[in-house]
C-alpha positions as MATLAB code, in Angstrom:
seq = 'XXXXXXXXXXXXXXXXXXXXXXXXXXXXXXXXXXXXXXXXXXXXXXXXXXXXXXXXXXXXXXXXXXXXXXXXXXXXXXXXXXXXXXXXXXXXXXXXXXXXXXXXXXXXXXXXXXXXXXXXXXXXXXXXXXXXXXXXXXXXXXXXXXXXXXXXXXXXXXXXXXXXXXXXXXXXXXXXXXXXXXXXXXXXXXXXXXXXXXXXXXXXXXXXXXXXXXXXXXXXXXXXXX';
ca = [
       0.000    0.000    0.000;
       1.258    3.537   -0.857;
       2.510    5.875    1.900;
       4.242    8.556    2.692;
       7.335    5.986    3.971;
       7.340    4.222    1.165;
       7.800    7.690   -0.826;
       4.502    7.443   -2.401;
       1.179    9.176   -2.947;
      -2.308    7.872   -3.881;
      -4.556   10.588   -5.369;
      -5.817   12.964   -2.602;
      -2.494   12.988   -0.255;
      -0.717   16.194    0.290;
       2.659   16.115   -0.397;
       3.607   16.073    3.497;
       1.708   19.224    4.333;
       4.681   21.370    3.300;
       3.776   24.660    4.030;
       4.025   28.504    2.222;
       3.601   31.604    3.931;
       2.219   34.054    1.058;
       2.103   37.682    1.166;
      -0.320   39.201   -1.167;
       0.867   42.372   -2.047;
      -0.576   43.649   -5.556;
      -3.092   42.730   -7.500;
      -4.210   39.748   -9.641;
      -1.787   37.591   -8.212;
      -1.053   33.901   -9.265;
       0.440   31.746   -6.380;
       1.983   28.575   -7.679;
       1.137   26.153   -5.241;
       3.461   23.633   -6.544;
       3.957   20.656   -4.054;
       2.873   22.887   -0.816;
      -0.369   21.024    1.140;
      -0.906   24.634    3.403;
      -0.922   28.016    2.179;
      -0.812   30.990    4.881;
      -1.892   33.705    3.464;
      -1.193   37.645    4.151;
      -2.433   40.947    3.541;
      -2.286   44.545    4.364;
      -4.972   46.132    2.688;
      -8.618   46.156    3.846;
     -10.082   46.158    0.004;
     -10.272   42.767   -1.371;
      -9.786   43.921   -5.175;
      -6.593   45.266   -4.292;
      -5.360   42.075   -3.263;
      -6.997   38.975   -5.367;
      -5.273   36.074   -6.219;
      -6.247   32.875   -8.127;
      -4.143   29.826   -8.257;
      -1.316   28.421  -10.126;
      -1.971   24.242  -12.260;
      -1.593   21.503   -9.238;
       0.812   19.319   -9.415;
      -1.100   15.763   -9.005;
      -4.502   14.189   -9.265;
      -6.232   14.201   -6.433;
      -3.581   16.895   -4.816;
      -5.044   19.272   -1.517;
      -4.275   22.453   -1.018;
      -5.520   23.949    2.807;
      -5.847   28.321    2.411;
      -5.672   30.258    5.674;
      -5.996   33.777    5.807;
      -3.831   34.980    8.750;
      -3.864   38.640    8.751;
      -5.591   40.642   11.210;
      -9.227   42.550   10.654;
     -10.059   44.340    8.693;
      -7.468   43.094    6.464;
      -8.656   40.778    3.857;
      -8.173   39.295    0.337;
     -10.279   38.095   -2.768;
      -9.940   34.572   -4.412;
     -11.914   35.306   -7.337;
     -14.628   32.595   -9.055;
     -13.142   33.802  -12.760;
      -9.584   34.093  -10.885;
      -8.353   31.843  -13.877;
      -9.218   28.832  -15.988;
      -7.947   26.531  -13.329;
     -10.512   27.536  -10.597;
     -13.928   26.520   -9.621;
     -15.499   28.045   -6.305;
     -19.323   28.172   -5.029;
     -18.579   31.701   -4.280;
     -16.234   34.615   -4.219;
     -13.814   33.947   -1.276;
     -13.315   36.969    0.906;
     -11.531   35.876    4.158;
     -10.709   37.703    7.401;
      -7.990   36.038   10.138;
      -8.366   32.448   10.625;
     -10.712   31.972    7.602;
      -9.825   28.819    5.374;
     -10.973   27.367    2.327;
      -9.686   23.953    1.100;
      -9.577   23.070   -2.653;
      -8.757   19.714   -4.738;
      -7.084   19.688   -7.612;
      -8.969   17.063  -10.296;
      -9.534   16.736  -14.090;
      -7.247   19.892  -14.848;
      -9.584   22.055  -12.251;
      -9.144   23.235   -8.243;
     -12.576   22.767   -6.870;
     -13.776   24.130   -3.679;
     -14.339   20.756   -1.143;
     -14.756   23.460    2.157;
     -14.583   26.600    3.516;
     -14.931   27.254    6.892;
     -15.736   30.868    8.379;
     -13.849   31.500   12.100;
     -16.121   33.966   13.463;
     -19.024   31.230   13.162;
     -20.290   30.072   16.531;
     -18.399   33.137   18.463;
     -20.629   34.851   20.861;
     -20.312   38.519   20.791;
     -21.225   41.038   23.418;
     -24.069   43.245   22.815;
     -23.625   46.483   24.025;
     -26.034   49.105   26.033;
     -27.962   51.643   24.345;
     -27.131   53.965   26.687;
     -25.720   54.495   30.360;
     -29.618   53.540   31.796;
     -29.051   50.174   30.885;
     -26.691   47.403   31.943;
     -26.081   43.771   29.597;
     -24.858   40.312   29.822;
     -26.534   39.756   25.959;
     -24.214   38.401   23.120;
     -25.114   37.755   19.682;
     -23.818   34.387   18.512;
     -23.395   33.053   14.011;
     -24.292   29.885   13.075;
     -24.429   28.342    9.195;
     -21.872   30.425    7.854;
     -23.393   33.747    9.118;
     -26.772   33.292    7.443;
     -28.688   33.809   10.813;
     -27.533   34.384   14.763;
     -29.056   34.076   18.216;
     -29.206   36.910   20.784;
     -29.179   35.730   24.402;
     -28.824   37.454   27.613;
     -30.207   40.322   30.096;
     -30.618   44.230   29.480;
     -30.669   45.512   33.118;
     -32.180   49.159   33.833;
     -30.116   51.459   35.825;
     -32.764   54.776   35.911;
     -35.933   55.147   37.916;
     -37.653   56.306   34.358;
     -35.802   54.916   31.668;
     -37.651   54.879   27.898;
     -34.502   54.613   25.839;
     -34.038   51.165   23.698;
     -32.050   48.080   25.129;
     -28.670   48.079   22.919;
     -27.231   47.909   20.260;
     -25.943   45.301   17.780;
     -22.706   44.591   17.397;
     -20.870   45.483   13.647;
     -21.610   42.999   11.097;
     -25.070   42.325   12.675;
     -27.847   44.351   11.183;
     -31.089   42.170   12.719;
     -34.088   42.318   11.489;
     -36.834   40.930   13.954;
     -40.085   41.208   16.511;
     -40.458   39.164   18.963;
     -42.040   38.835   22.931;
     -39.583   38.338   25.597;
     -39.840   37.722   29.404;
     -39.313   40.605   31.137;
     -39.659   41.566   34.776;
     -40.648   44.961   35.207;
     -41.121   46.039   38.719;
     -42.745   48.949   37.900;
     -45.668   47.848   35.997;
     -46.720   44.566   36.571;
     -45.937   43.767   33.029;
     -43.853   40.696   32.249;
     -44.364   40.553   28.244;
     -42.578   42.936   25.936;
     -42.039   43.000   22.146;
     -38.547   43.442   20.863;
     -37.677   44.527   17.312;
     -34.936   46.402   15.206;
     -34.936   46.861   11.692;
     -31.193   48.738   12.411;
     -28.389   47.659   14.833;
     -30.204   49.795   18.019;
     -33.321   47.608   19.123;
     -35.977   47.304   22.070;
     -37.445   50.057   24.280;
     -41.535   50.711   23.971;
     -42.077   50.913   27.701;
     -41.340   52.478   30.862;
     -38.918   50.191   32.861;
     -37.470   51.509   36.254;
     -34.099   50.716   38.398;
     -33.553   46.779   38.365;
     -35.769   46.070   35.915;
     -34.663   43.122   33.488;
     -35.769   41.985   29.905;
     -34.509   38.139   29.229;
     -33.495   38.061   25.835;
     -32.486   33.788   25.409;
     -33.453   32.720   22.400;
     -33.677   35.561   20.131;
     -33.628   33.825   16.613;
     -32.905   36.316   13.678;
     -31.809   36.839   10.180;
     -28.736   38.895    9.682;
     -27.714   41.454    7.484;
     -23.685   41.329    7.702;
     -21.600   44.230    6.849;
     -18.216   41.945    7.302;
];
């Protein structure tokens, strides 16, 4: 049986992971990936045009190549669907740190097998509105950024306090109604409807010092700007 001992590949091996660091520095750049199973990549521009690549023949059937996109946000890159005749992705790739996308090289072609998106599954906290309100909420990505779940308290800090919950995080631009358990001292009232059609949401009552809306559960579409 092939192996890598015996000096030997059978189609899909990488040739021993070998790895390149790349740094994209102009535009329409061709990276030959040669025998290399990893590809870092870096960038120091925030617009993706100014830094899209596409990729260079493989070098065997069935040959891997792993892309990671290491530099720090806002930074990013483009690996372009028309990037060249070799190339054949669902989408445009346009990566921030820790992104990857993994590709096969078959029948003269690198096809997209994966991609898989860091931030996904990476709670982020919400913040207050203003200074009458206190949170514990965070806003959390799931399939690839196609929808997210709020969860948490908003805790009033003001005797009278009218001014909306908080405010969604960048990238998340929610768009939903919905009743929530609240317990407001004040009132009696332990129902409220939440909504935003921007990132600011909640707030269509009077709530007073200590009062809490529980926000678990929160199920919306997103609008990303990242």
């Amino acid at each position: 049986m092939s192996n890598f001992r015996s000096g030997n590949l059978t189609p899909g091996q990488n040739f021993g992971n070998f790895t390149l660091n790349y740094e994209l520095t102009e535009t329409d750049t061709v990276i030959d990936v040669k025998d290399y199973g990893i590809i870092n990549l870096y960038s120091s521009v925030s617009d993706p045009e100014q830094a899209n690549f596409s990729l260079e023949q493989g070098v065997i059937e069935g040959q891997i190549v792993t892309l990671n996109f290491l530099s720090e946000s806002p930074n990013t890159c483009l690996f372009d669907v028309i990037g060249n005749a070799y190339t054949r992705l669902n989408t445009n790739w346009q990566p921030l740190q820790y992104d990857q996308i993994r590709m096969m090289w078959t029948t003269g072609l690198w096809i997209e097998t994966s991609r898989y998106t860091f931030l996904d599954n990476v709670p982020v906290d919400i913040e207050p509105f203003s200074s009458k309100w206190t949170s514990q909420a965070t806003v959390q990505w799931f399939g690839n950024k196609e929808y997210a779940i709020m969860s948490g308290t908003m805790t009033s800090t003001a005797d009278t306090n009218t001014d909306k919950m908080g405010v969604l995080p960048d990238g998340y631009n929610g768009s939903f109604a919905i009743s929530c358990v609240a317990d407001i001292v004040a009132t009696g009232i332990d129902i409220i409807d939440v909504n935003t059609f921007t990132q600011d949401f909640g707030g269509q009552i009077t709530f007073a010092d200590g009062d809490i809306v529980y926000v678990s559960g929160i199920v919306y579409p997103i609008i990303a700007d990242a």
